[in-house]
C-alpha positions as a LaTeX table, in Angstrom:
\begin{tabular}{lrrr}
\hline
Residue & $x$ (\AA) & $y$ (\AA) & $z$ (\AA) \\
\hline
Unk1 & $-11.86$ & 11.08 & $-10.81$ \\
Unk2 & $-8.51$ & 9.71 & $-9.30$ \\
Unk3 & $-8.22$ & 9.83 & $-5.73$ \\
Unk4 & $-4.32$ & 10.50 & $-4.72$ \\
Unk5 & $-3.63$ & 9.19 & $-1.13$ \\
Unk6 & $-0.24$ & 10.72 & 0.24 \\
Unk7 & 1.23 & 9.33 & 3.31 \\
Unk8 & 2.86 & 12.87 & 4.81 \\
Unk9 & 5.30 & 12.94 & 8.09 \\
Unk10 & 6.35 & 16.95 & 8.58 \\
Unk11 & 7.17 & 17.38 & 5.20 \\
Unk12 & 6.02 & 19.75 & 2.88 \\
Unk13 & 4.09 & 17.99 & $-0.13$ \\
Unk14 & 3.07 & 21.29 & $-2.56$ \\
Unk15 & 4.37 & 18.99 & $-5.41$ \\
Unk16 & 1.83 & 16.25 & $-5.25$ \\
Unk17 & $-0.78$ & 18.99 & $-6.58$ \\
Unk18 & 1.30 & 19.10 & $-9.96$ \\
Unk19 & $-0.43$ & 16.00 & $-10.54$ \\
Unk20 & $-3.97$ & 17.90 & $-10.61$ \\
Unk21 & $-2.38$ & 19.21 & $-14.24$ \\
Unk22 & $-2.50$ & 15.31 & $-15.86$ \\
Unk23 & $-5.97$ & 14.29 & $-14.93$ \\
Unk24 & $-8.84$ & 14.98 & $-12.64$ \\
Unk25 & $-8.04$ & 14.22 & $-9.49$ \\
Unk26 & $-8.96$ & 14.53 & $-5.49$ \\
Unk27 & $-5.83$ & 15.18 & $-3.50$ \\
Unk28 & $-6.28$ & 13.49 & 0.16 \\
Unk29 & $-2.82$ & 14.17 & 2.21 \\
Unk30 & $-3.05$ & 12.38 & 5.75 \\
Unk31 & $-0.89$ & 13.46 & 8.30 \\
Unk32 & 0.72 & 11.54 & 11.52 \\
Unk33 & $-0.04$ & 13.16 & 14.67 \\
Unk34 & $-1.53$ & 16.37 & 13.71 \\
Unk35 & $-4.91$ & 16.81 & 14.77 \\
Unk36 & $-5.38$ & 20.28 & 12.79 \\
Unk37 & $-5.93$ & 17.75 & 9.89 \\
Unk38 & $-9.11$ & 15.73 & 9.91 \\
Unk39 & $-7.02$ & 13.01 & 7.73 \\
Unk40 & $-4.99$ & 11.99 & 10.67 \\
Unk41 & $-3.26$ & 9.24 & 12.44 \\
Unk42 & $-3.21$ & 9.46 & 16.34 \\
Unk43 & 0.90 & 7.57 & 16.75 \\
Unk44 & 3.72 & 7.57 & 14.07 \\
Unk45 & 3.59 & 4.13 & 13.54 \\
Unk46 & 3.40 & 1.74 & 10.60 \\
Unk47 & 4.87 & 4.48 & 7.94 \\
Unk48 & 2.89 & 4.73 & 5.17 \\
Unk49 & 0.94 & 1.31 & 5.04 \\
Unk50 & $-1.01$ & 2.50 & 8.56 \\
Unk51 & $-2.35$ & 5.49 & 5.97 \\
Unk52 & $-2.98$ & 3.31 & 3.10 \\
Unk53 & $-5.02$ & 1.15 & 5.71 \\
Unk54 & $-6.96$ & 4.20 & 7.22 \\
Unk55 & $-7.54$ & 5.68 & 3.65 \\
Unk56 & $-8.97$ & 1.95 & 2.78 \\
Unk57 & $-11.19$ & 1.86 & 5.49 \\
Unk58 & $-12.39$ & 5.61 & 5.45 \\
Unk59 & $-13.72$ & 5.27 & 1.78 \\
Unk60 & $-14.23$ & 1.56 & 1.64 \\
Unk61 & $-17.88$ & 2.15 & 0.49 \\
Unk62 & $-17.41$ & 5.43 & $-2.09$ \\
Unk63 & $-14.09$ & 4.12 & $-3.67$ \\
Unk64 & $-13.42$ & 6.17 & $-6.97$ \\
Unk65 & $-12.22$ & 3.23 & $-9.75$ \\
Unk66 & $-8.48$ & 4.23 & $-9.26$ \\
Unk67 & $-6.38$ & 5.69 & $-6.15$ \\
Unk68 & $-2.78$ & 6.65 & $-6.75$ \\
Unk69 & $-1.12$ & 5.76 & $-3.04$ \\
Unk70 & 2.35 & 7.68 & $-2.77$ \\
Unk71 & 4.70 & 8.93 & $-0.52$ \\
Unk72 & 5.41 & 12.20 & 0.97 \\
Unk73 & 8.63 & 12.46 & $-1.12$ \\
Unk74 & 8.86 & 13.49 & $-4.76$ \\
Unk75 & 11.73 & 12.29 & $-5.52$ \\
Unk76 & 13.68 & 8.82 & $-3.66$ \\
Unk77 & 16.06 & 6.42 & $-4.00$ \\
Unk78 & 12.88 & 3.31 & $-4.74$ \\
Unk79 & 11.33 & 5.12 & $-7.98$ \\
Unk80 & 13.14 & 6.27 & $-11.13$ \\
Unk81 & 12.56 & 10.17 & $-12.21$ \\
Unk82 & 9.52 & 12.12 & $-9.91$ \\
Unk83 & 6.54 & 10.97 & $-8.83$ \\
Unk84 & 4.84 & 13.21 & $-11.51$ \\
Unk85 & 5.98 & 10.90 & $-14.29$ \\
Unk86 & 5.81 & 7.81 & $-12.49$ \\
Unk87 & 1.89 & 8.92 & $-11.94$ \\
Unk88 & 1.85 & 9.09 & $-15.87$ \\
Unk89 & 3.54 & 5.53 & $-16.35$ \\
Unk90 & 0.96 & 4.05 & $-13.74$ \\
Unk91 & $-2.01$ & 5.36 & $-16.06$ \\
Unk92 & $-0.73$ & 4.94 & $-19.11$ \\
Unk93 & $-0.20$ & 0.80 & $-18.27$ \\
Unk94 & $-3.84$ & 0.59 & $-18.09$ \\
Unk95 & $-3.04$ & $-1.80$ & $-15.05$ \\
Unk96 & $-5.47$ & $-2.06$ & $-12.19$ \\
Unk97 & $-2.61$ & $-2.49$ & $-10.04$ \\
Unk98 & 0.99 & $-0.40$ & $-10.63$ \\
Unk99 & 3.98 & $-0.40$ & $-8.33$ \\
Unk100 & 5.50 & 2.77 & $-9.27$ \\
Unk101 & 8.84 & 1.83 & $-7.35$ \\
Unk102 & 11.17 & $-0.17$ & $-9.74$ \\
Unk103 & 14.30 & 0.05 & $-7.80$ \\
Unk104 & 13.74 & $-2.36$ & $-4.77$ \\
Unk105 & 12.92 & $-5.86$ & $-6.05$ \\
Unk106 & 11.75 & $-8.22$ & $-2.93$ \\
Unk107 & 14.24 & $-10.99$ & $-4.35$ \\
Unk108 & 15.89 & $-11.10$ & $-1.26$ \\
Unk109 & 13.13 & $-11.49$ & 1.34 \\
Unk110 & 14.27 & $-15.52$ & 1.02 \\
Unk111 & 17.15 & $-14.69$ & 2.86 \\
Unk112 & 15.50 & $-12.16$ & 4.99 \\
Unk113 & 16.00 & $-12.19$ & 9.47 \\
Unk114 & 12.44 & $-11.03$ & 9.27 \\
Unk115 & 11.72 & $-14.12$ & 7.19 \\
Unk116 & 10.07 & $-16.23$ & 9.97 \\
Unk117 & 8.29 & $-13.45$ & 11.74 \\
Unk118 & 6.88 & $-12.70$ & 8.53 \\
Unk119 & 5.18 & $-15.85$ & 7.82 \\
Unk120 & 4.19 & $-16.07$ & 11.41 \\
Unk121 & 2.56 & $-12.82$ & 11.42 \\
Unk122 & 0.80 & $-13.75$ & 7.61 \\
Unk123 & 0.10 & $-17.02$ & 9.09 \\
Unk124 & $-2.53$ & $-14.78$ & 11.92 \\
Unk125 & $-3.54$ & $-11.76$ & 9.53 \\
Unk126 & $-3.24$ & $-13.16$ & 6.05 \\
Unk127 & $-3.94$ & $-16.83$ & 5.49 \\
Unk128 & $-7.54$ & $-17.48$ & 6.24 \\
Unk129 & $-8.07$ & $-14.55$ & 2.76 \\
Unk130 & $-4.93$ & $-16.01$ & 0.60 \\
Unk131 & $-3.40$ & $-19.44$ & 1.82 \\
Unk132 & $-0.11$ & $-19.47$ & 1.03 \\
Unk133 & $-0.35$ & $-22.73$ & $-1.00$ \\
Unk134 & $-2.30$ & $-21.07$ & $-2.99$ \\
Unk135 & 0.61 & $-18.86$ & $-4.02$ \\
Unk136 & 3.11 & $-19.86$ & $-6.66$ \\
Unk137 & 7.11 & $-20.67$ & $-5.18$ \\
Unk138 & 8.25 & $-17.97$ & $-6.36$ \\
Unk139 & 5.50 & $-15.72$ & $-4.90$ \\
Unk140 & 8.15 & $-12.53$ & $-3.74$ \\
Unk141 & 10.81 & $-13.32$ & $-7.39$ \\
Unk142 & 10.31 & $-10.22$ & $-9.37$ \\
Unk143 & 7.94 & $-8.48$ & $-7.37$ \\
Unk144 & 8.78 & $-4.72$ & $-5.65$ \\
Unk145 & 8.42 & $-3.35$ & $-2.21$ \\
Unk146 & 8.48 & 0.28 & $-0.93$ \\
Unk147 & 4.89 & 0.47 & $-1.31$ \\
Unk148 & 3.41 & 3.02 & $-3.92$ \\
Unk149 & 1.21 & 2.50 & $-6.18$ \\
Unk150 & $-1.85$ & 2.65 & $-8.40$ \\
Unk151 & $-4.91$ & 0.59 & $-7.65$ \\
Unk152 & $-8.50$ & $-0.45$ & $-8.70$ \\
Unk153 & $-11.20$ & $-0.55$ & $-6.40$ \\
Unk154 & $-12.23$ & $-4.12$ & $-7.87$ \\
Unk155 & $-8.55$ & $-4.95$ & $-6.15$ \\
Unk156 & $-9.53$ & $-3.46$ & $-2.94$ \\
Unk157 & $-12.62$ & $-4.91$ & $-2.95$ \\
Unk158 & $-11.45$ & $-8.35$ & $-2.81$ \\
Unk159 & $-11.53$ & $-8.59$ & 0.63 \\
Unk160 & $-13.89$ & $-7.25$ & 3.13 \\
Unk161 & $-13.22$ & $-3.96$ & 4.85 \\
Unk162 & $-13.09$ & $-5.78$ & 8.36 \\
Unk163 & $-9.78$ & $-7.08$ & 6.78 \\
Unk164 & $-8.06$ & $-3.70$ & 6.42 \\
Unk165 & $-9.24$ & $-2.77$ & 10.12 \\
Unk166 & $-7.44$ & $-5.37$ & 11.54 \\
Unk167 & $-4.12$ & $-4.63$ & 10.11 \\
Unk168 & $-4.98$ & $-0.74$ & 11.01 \\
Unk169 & $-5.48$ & $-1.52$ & 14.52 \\
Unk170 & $-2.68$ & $-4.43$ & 14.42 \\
Unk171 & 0.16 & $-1.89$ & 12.94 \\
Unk172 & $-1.30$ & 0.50 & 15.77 \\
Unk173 & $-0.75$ & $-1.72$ & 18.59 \\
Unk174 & 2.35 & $-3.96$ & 17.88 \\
Unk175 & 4.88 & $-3.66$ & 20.09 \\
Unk176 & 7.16 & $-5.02$ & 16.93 \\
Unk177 & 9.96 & $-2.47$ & 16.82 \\
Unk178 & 11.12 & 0.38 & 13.75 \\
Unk179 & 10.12 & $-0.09$ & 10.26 \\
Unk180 & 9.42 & $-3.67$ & 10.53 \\
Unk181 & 5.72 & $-3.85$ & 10.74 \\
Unk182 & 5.60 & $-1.29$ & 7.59 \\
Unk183 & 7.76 & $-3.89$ & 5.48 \\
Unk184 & 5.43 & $-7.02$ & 6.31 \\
Unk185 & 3.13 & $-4.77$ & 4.31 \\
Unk186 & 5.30 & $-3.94$ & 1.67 \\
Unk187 & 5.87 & $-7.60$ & 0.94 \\
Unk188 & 2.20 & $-8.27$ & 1.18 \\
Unk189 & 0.40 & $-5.65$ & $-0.82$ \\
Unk190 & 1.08 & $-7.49$ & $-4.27$ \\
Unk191 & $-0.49$ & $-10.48$ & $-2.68$ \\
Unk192 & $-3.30$ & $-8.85$ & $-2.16$ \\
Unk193 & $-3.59$ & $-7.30$ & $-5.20$ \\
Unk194 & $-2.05$ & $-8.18$ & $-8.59$ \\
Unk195 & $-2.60$ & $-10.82$ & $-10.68$ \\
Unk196 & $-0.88$ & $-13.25$ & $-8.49$ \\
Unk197 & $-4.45$ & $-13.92$ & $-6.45$ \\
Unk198 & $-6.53$ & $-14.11$ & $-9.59$ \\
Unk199 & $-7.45$ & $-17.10$ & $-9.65$ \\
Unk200 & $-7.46$ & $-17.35$ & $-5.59$ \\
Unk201 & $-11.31$ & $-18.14$ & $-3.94$ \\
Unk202 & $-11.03$ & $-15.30$ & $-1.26$ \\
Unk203 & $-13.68$ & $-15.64$ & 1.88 \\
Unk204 & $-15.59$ & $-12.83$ & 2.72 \\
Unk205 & $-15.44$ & $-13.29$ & 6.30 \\
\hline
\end{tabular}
């Protein structure tokens, strides 16, 4: 069983149970600000990484071995072809972590405004679980953000789940403006969770 986690803003996601047709599978759409849907997220805030969060923390104990976390759009300007086959690329890597978007490299967070804020804000959330010198130079080079992908729950299980509910209630409460808080995510979630922390001793605490 594959648990696909979609991140859904008033949009109409009938497509996402397509996927149902490749492999068994346990649809979970969470919604932002509707409380008809028990999968919900009180404020619009964060984009999808506050859903990835509160899907983390809800199931953080009954994890199946592989969620599939996607957007609420089928088709988009970060992923080649539909979501459908990118779903199909993801499983057929045999990867226990996938970025399914392969058309928004982070090679340019180096020269990113954000660039400082960033670092200050992984300096207070991120650094005590992954020290940055523990990361290579080149630690963004090659990597992609946009945020959807496939992952193992040994991945998500490398840090505790008081971890993901401080970034949940941090992306909640920031008074950081727009999309901003959603992209410090994007260029973090391959820090937590590909190869690039292998070798990284991670506290537990």
């Amino acid at each position: 069983m594959i648990h696909i986690v979609v991140s859904r803003y008033h949009k109409n996601v009938s497509w996402i149970y397509r996927l149902a047709n490749i492999c068994e599978v346990n649809i979970i759409v969470y919604d932002k600000e509707n409380q008809d849907n028990i999968f919900n997220i009180p404020v619009n805030k964060g984009y999808e990484a506050s859903t990835y969060l509160k899907y983390i923390i809800d199931y953080y104990d009954n994890l199946p071995n592989l969620t599939f976390f996607v957007q609420d759009d089928e088709y988009a300007w970060h992923h080649s072809g539909s979501i459908e086959q990118q779903f199909c690329h993801a499983l057929n890597s045999k990867s226990e972590y996938y970025n399914i978007n392969d058309k928004c490299p982070l090679d340019g967070f180096h020269k990113s405004v954000w660039k400082d804020q960033y670092l200050e804000w992984y300096s207070k959330y991120i650094e005590h679980y992954v020290p940055v010198k523990s990361l290579p130079d080149d630690w963004m080079t090659g990597e992609r953000g946009c945020a959807q992908f496939l992952v193992h729950k040994n991945r998500i299980h490398r840090f505790p789940k008081e971890f993901y509910i401080s970034l949940y209630d941090w992306l909640l409460s920031t008074d950081i403006p727009g999309n901003i808080p959603a992209v410090f995510l994007e260029w973090t979630w391959h820090v937590l969770w590909s190869d690039i922390t292998s070798n990284t001793q991670m506290p537990q605490s």
